[in-house]
N, C-alpha and C positions, 0 to 999 in steps of 0.2 A: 521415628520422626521423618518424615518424606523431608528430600532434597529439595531447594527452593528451583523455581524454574526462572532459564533465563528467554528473555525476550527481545529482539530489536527493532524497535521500529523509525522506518527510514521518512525523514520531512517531520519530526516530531515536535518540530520546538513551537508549533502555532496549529492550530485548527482542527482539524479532525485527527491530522499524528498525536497530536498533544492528547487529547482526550483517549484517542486509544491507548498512550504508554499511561494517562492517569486508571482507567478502566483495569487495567492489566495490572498496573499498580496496589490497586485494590484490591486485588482477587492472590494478592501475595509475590508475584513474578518482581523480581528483579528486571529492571528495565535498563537496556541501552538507549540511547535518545540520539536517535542519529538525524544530525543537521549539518550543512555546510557553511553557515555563516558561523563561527564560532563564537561573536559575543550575545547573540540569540538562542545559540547552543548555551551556555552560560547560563544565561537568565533562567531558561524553563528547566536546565535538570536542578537547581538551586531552587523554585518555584515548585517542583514534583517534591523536591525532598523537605521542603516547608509542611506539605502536602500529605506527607508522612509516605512517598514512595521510595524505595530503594533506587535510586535510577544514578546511570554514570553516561556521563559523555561520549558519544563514538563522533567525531568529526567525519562525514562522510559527503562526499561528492559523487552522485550516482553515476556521472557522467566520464568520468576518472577511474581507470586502471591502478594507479597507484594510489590513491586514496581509499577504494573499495579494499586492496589489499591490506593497506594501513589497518582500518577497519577489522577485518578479518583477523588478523594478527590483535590487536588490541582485546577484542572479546575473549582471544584464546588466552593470553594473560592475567584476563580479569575473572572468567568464568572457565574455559576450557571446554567449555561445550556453550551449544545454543536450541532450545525448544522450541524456539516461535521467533519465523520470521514476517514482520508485515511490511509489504512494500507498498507503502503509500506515497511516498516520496511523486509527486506530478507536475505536468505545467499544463496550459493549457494553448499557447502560443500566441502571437501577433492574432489579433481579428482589427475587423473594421466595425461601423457605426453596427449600432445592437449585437456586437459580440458573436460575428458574422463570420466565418471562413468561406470564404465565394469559391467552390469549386474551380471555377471558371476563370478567376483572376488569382490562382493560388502562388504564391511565393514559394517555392520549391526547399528555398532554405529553411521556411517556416516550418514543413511538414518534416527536413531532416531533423530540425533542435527539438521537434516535438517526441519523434522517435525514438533518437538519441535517450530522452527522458525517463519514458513513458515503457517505454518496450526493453530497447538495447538496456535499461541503466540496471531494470527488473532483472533479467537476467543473466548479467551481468554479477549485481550482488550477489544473486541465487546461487549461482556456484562457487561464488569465493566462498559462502558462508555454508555449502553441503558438507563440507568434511565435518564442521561443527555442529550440524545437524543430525547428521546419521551419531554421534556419540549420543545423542537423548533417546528417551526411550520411547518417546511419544511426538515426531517434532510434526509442527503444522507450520505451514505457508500460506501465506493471504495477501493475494496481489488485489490492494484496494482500486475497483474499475468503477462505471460509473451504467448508469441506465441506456446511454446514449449509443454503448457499445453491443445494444442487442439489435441485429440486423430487422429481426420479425419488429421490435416498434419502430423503426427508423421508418421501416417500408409500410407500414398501415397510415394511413390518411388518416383515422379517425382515431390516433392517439396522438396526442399536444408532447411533444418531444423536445421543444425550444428550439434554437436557433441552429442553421443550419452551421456547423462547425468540421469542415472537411481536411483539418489537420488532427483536428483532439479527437474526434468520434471515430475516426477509422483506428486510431494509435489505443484506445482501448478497445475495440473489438480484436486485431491484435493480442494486447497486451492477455485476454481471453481465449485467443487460438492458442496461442504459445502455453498458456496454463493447463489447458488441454493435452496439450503434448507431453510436458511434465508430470500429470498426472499416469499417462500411458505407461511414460519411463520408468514412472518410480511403482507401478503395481507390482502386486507381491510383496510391498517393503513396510514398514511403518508411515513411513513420510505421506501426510494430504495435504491437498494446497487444493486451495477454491478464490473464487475468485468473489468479492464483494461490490456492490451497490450499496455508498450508501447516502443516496436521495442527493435532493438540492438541497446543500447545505448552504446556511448564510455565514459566509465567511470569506477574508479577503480575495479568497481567488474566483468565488462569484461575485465581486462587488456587493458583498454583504446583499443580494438577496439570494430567498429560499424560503420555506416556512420549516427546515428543519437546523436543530442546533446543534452545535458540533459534536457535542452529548450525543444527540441521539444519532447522529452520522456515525458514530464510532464504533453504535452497540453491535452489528452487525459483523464489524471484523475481530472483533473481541468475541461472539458467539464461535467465529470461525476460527479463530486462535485456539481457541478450550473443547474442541471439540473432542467427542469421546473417541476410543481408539475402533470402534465400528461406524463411524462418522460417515459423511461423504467425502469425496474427493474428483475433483476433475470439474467443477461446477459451478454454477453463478447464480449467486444468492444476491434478496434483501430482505428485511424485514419481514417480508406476509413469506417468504418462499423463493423457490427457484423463478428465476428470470426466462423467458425462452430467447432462447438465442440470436 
C-alpha cells in the first residue's frame, strides 16, 4: 500500500488555495492549509474535512521568519516529511481607479509589501520547507504566477493583458525568474518546481470578475503538483501549455 502524500498549500483558506488543497484532497494527499488569519484557517480545513479531505492547519505568515519556521516545524510533527509545495499565497497591492498601478506615480512602499509577498515570502517558505522536501521521493513545487508575468504578452500591443499593474506584474515575472533559478539549483535531483497561470479567476482579490472559477484556476497547479517524475521543471505553464515568457 503507497504512503499517503503530503501537501502544503500557502493562502488556502479561500479561492484558488482553497480549491487547490480540495483538488489535491481528492487525488488522496493529505493537505496542510496554510493561512494567516487563523479563524478563516479554522473554517476551511473544518469545511475540507466536511469535504471528506484529510487536511490540518499550518498558521502561516509568508511574510514572517518565525511563523514560516513555525510552519516548518509543525509539518515535521504532523507528517515528517512534505511532497508538494504550492505557493499560492499573493497580494496584489494598493492600485487606483480601474485597478491601475501608474508607473509613473508608484508608491515605492506599495511595490516593497508587494515583493515582500509575492517573491521574498515564496522563497522564503521554499527553503524552510526543502529539508522536508528532499525526504519525499517525488516532491514538486508550484509557485502559483499569473499571465501578466510573461514579458512577450506585456510587450505585444495586440494582446488584451488588462490593466497596467506596475507593482503586481513585475513581482510575478520575478516571482518566475527566481523559479528558474531553482529549477537550475535543483538539476540532477528529484525536486521540479514550475511555475503556473491560472487565468482570471473570479474571486475576491479580482473583485469577483473573470470568466474562470476557482475550480478551474486551480486545475493547473494541481496538474503541476502530480506531475510525473519525467515531468518538466523550470517552466510556466496554463491550461493550453507553456506560456512564453
Amino acid at each position: 500500500m503507497s504512503e499517503t502524500k503530503i501537501a502544503l498549500v500557502t493562502g488556502a483558506n479561500k479561492g484558488i488555495g482553497y480549491e487547490i488543497a480540495t483538488g489535491l484532497g481528492a487525488l488522496g494527499y493529505r493537505v496542510g492549509v496554510g493561512a494567516r488569519d487563523e479563524a478563516r484557517l479554522e473554517a476551511a480545513v473544518e469545511k475540507l474535512r466536511a469535504a471528506g479531505v484529510d487536511a490540518f492547519g499550518v498558521p502561516l505568515e509568508v511574510t514572517s521568519d518565525h511563523s514560516v519556521t513555525d510552519a516548518a516545524g509543525l509539518i515535521e510533527r504532523q507528517a515528517g516529511r512534505l511532497d508538494v509545495l504550492v505557493n499560492n499565497a499573493g497580494i496584489s497591492g494598493e492600485s487606483g481607479p480601474g485597478w491601475v498601478q501608474d508607473p509613473t506615480a508608484l508608491d515605492l512602499d506599495v511595490v516593497r509589501t508587494v515583493v515582500e509577498t509575492n517573491v521574498l515570502g515564496v522563497i522564503r517558505v521554499t527553503n524552510a520547507m526543502l529539508p522536508l522536501l528532499r525526504r519525499s521521493t517525488s516532491p514538486r513545487i508550484v509557485n502559483v504566477s499569473s499571465g501578466v508575468a510573461s514579458l512577450t504578452r506585456q510587450a505585444d500591443p495586440n494582446i488584451e493583458i488588462g490593466p497596467i499593474m506596475a507593482a503586481y506584474a513585475p513581482s510575478k515575472s520575478y516571482l518566475n525568474a527566481i523559479t528558474v533559478q531553482y529549477a537550475r539549483q535543483f538539476a540532477g535531483t528529484d525536486i521540479l518546481i514550475n511555475a503556473a497561470c491560472p487565468g482570471l479567476v473570479a474571486t475576491d482579490f479580482t473583485g469577483f470578475h473573470g470568466s474562470r472559477t476557482p475550480e478551474q484556476g486551480a486545475a493547473i497547479a494541481i496538474r503541476l503538483a502530480t506531475l510525473p517524475d519525467d515531468g518538466p521543471t523550470g517552466s510556466f505553464f496554463e491550461d493550453d501549455g507553456a506560456i512564453p515568457w
